[in-house]
N, C-alpha and C positions, 0 to 999 in steps of 0.2 A: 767550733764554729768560727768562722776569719766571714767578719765583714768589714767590707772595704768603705769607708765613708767619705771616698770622693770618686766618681767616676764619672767622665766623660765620654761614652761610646759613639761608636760611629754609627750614629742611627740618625734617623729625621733628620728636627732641625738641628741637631749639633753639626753635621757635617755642612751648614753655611756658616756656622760660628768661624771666627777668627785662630780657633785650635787647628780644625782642618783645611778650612782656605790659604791659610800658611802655614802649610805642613810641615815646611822645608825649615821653620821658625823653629814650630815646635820640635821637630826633630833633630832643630840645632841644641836646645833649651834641652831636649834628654842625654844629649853628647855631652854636654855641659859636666853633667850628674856624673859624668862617669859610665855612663849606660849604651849600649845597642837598645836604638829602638826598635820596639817590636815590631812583627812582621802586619799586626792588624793597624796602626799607626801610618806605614808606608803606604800601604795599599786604598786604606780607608774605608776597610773591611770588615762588615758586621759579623761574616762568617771566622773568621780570624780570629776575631774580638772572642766570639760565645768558645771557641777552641783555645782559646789562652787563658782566658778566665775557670774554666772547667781542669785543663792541666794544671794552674794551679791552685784549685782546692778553694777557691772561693766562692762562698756559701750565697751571700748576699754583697749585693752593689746599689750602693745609694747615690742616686744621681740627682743634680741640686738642676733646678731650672734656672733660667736666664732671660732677664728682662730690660736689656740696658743699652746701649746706643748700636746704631750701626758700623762701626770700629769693632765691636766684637760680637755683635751676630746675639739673635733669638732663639729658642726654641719654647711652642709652645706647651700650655698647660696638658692640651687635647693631645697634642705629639706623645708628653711624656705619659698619661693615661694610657697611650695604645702603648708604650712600652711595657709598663707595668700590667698591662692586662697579659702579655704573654707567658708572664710565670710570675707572680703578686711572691710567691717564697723567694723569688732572687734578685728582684730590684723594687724597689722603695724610692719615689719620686718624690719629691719638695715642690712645689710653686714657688711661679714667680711672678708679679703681677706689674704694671705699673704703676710705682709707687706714688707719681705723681696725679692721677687719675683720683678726684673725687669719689667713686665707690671702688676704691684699690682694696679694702676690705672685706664687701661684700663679693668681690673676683675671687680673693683669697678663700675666703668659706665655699665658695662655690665649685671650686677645683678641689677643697678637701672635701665636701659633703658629697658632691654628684661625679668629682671624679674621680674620688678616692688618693689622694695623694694626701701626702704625710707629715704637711707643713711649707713652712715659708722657709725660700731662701732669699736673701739678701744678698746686692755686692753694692755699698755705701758707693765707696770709691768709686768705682766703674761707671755710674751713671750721670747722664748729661742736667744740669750740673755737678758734679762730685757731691756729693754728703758725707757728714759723718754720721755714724752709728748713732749717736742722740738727737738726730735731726730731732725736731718735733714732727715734722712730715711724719714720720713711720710710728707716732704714738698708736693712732689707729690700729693700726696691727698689729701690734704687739698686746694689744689690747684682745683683739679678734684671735690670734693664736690662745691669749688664755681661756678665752670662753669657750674655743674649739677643742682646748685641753690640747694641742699640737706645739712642738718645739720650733726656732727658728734656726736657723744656720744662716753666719755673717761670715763672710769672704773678710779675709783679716791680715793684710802682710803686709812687708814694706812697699812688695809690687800692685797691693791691688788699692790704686788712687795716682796723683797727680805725685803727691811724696806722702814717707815715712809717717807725717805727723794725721794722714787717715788711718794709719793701725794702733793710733795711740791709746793703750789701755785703760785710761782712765774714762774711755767714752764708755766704754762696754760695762765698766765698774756702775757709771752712772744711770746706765739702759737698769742691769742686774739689780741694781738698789729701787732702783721706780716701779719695778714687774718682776717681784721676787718670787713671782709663782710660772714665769716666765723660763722655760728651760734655754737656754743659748748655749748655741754650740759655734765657738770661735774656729772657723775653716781655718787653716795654715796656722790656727795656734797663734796669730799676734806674733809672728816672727818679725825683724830683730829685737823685738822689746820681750823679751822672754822672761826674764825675772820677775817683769811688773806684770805681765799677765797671769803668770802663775801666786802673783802675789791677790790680784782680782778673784781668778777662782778659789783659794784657799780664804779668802775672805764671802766671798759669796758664794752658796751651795747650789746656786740654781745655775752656772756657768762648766761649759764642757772643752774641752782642749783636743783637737786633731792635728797632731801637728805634720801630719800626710808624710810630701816630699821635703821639708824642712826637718825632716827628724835622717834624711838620709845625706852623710857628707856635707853639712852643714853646722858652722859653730852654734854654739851654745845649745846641742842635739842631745848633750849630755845631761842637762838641767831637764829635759822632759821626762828623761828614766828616771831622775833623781825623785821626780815627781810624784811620776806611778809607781813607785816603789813604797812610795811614803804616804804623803798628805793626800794625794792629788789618785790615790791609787783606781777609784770607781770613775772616775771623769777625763781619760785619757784616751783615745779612738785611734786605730789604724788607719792609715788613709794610704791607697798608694799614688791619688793625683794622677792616674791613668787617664791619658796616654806619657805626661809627662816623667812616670818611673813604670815599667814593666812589672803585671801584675809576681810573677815569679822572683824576679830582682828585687822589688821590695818587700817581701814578705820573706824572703832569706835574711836581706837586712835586716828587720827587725828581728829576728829570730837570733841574730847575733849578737843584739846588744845584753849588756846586764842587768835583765829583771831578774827580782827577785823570784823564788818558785810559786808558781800563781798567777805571779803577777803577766806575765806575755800572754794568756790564754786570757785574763781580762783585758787586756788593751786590744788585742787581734780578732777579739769581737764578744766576750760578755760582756761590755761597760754599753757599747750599741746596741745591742738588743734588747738589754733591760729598758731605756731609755724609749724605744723603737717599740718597745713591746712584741719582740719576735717571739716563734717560737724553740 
């Protein structure tokens, strides 16, 4: 099974997000990588998308929702509902609420209970005003996902904030210590702080690592295999950060690095699904 646990298709409201309305961005940002973008990328093409995703062999795509300023665009909980109602076995939706909103909790339960999606994502950084991960603002829900028994996913990189010091590992060490029944799953993996992330998850059990397109052609990409080879070997996710790495492209890359044996077949998607509870 290969699940991909970041994906941004060109469907609903992703195509007004700031992915597709600057395309020309994003498809500078895949050149970047070293990559030809794909053909559903250019075009912004749902038919493309479901024909690239099928060539390459991926089972499931979990696509996080977004709820944060007009700079980069919405889509909503109901949007991502009618995705996932089209095949519930190959995408797996997250909410996204606003966080600011007095019943940003009771939103959250209400898109997992009635609309079937699969948890909270968060992006700290990205929202007006920036947060960190510890805000007290988000205690509530972090609160609400454990009573829902549902994982979170936090947007976690040097790019996702104002600077570097919104992916600072110690916030997340701090979230994972206050809601240790709390599963968190660090999007981008806490890149450039790679050590100290993986120093938070080896210290806290309830913390997960994706480190997407940061694991492709990027320093310190070696320390995440070091990881899952080892300590870190159950809590380490595939991501291909599609549209930004081609679903084909990254999944050769990872196929290339050196896991141990076992270990690429849990990263490229049994650490997901146990988690996810697929089948």
């Amino acid at each position: 099974m290969i699940v991909d646990f970041r994906v941004r298709p060109p469907f609903g409201g992703y195509l007004d997000t700031n992915i597709y309305k600057e395309r020309q961005r994003t498809i500078a940002m895949v050149k970047a990588q070293g990559y030809a973008p794909s053909k559903s990328l250019i075009e912004a093409s749902w038919d493309a998308f479901l024909q690239e995703r099928d060539q390459a062999k991926v089972d499931v795509c979990v696509v996080p929702g977004r709820y944060t300023t007009p700079e980069y665009g919405q889509i909503s909980n109901e949007n991502l509902a009618e995705l996932a109602s089209r095949d519930r076995k190959r995408f797996v939706c997250f909410a996204a609420v606003d966080t600011a909103s007095p019943d940003a909790a009771d939103r959250l339960e209400k898109a997992v209970r009635d609309l079937g999606l699969a948890g909270l994502a968060l992006d700290p950084g990205f929202y007006d005003p920036p947060r960190y991960a510890d805000d007290p603002l988000f205690e509530p829900l972090y609160r609400r996902c454990i009573r829902l028994g549902v994982p979170v996913t936090v947007t976690y990189s040097g790019h996702a904030g104002p600077d570097i010091g919104y992916a600072d590992p110690v916030r997340i060490d701090r979230v994972a210590a206050a809601f240790p029944e709390l599963p968190i799953v660090v999007v981008h993996a806490g890149w450039p702080w790679v050590p100290q992330i993986m120093g938070v998850a080896f210290r806290r059990p309830n913390v997960y690592l994706s480190p997407d397109m940061y694991m492709v052609n990027m320093p310190g990409a070696g320390d995440y295999v070091e990881a899952a080879n080892g300590v870190l070997r159950d809590r380490v996710f595939f991501g291909s950060s599609y549209p930004f790495l081609p679903f084909d492209e990254a999944i050769a890359y990872y196929g290339r690095l050196p896991f141990k044996p076992g270990v690429l077949s849990a990263v490229m998607g049994g650490n997901a699904a146990r988690l996810l509870n697929l089948d």
